[in-house]
C-alpha positions as a printed Julia matrix, in Angstrom:
242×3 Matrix{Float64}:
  -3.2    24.61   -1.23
  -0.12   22.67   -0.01
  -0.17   18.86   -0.22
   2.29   16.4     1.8
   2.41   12.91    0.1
   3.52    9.78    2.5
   3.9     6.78    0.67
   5.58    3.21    2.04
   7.69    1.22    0.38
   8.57    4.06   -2.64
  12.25    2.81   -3.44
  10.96    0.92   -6.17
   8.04   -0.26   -8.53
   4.57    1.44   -7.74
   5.52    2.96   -4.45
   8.51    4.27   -6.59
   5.91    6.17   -9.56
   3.49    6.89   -7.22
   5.94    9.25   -5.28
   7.74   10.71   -8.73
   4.25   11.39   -9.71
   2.98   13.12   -6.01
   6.47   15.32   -6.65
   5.61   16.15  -10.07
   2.22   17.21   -8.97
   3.74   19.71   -6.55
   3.25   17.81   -3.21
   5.91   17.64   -0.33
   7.02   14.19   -0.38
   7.82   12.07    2.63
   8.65    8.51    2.19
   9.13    4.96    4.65
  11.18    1.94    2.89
  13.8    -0.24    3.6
  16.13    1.58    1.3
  16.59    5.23   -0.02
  13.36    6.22   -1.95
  13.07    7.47   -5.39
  12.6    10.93   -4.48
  12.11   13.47   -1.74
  14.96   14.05    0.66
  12.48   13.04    3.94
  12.77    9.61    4.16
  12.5     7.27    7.07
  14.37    3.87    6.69
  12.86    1.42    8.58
  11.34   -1.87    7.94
   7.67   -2.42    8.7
   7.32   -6.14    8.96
   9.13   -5.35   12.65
   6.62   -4.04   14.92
   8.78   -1.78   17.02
   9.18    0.46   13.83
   5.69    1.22   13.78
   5.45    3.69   16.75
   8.65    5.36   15.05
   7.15    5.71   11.76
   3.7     7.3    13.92
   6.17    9.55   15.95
   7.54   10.59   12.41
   4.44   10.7    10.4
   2.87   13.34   13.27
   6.01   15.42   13.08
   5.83   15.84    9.66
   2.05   17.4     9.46
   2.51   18.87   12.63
   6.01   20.57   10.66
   4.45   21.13    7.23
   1.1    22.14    8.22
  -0.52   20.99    4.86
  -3.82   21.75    3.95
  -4.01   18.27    3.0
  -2.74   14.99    3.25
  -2.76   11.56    1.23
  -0.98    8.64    2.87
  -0.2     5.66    0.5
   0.54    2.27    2.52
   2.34    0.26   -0.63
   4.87   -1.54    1.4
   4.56   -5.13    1.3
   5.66   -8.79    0.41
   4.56  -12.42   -1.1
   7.47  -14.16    0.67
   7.33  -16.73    1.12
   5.24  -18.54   -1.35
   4.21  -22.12   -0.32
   1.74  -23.73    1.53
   1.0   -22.7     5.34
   2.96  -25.33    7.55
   5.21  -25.92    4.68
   7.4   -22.63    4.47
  10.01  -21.06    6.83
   8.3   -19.97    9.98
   9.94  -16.81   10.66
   9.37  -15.52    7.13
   5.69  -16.52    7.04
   5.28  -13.96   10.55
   7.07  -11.65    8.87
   4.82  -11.44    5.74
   1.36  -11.5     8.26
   2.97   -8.49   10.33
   3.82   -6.18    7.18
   0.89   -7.42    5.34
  -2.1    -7.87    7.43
  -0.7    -5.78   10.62
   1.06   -2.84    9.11
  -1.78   -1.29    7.32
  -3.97   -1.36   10.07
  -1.71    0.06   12.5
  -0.14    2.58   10.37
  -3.64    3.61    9.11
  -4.75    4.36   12.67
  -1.34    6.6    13.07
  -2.59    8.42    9.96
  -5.99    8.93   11.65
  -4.98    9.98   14.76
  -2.44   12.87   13.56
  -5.35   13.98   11.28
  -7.84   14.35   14.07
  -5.31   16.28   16.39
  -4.1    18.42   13.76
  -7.36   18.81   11.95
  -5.93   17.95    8.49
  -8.36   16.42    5.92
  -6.17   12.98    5.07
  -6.93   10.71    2.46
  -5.62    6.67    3.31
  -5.03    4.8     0.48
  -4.29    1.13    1.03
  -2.88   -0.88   -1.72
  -5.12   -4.4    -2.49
  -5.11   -6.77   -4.39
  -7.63   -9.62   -6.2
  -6.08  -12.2    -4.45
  -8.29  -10.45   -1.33
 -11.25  -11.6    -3.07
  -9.78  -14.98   -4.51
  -7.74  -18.08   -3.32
  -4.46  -18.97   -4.37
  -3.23  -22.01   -2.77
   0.54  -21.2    -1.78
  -0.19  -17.44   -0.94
  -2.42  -18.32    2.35
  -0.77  -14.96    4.32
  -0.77  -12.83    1.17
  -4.65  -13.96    0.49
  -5.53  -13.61    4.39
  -3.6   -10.12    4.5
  -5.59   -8.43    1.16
  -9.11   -9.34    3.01
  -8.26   -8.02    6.01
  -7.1    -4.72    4.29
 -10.03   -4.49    2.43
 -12.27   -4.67    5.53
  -9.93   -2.3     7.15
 -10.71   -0.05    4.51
 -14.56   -0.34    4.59
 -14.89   -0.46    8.54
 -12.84    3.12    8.63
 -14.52    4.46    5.62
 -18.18    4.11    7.92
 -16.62    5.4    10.6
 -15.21    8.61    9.61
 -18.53    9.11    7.9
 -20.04    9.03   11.33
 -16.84   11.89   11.96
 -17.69   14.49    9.3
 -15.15   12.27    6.73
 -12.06   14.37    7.96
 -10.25   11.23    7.04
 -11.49    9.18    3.88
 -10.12    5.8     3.2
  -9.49    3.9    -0.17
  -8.33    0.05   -1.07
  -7.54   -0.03   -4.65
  -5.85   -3.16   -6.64
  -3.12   -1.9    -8.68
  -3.66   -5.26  -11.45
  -0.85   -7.07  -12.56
   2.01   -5.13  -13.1
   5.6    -5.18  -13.81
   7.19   -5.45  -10.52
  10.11   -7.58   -8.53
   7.08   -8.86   -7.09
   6.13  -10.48  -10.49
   9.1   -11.56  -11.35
   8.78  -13.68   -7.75
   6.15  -15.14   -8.84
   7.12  -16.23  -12.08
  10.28  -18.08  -10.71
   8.37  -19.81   -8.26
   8.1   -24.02   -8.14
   4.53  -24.87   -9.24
   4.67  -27.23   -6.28
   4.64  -24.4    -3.74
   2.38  -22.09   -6.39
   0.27  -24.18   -8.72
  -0.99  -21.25  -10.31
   2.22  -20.07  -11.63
   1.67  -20.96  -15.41
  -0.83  -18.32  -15.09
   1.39  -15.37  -14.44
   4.44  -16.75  -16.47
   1.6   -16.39  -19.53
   0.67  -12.89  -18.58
   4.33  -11.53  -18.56
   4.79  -13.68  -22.46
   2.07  -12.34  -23.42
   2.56   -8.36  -22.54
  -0.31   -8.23  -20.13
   2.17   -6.35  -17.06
   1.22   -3.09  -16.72
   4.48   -0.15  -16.39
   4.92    0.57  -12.51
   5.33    4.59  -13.17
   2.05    4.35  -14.94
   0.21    2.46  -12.46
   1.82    4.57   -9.74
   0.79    8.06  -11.51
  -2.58    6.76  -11.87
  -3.34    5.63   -8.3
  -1.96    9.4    -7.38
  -4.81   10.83   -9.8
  -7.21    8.9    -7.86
  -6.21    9.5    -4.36
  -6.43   13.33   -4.76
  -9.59   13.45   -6.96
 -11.15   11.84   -3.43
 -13.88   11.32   -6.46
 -15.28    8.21   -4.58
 -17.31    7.39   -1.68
 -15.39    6.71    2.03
 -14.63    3.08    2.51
 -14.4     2.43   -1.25
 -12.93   -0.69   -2.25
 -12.02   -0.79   -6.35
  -9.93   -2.38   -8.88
  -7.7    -0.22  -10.92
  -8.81   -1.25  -13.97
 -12.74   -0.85  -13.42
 -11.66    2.65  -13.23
 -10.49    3.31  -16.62
């Protein structure tokens, strides 16, 4: 059975190991970042904090099923950003709209792309959405990034009842990856505890060895997304499914 893989933000860290591992496992893999991806030659460069690239990545997303004809699909939404870190009202405007449009708006509309080509082309698609804890928990200085995780993870559950009432054509997953060695950590651990007061936190985690490897991570979250071994809607933690 042929596979096609899409997976945002794959140039580097998880999105990066999750698509090595989807080509490893034999699936045709697309990819939408910023910059050139790890692997596969169909790539679409475009950045998905700007709303007008979100039609163009649908427009490309249903030419590539309606090309490849897989017998399946998995679409991976990793894109996304903490910047900027700092209190709401206290950080640079334009960045803090940016973060809320790839974070919070992205997913969603992307997601519905995903479920629209898979209903006219009658492809079973699984949607995985990338989470985190800070969905479930406050951190004072990440306001957008907190706001943005929820509203993924409701995404997630909303759809997953839907297409249940659908015949599950399209099944829909929010998994947290954990902490794990990223740019995005390193972000974190250079930030001013006056903007991120929880910072001490994470700085201790990376002393202490606690970041998971990326291509790890990446190659596990593709085991999960084609086992489909969970119910539609699920919301999980990476590491409650050891």
């Amino acid at each position: 059975m042929s596979l096609l893989a899409v997976i945002t933000g794959a140039s580097r860290g998880i999105g990066a190991g999750l698509a090595r591992a989807a080509e490893a496992g034999g699936a045709i893999t697309a990819s939408c970042s910023r910059s050139p991806a790890a692997v596969g030659e169909r790539q679409l460069n475009a950045d998905l904090a700007d709303p007008t690239a979100w039609a163009v990545f649908a427009d490309w997303y249903d030419a590539l099923v309606e090309q490849q004809q897989p017998d399946r699909c998995v679409f991976v939404h990793n894109a996304a950003t903490l910047t900027p870190i700092g209190f709401a009202g206290e950080v640079d405007p334009e960045a803090y709209r940016t973060n809320v449009l790839l974070n919070s708006a992205a997913p969603q509309v992307l997601g519905a792309a995903a479920i629209a080509t898979a209903r006219r082309t009658d492809t079973p698609t699984v949607i995985v959405q990338l989470t985190s804890g800070a969905g479930r928990s406050a951190y004072p200085g990440w306001s957008s990034y907190c706001a943005a995780k929820a509203a993924v993870d409701m995404w997630v559950r909303a759809v997953g009842l839907e297409q249940a009432e659908r015949g599950d054509l399209v099944r829909a997953l929010a998994v947290a990856p954990g902490v794990v060695a990223t740019e995005m950590q390193a972000e974190i651990r250079s930030s001013d505890p006056s903007a991120f007061p929880n910072v001490e936190r994470f700085r201790a985690l990376h002393a202490d060895g606690e970041l998971a490897d990326a291509a790890i991570i990446g190659a596990r979250l593709w085991e999960l997304a084609v086992s489909a071994d969970w119910p539609n809607g699920t919301v999980a933690d990476l590491r409650d499914l050891a």
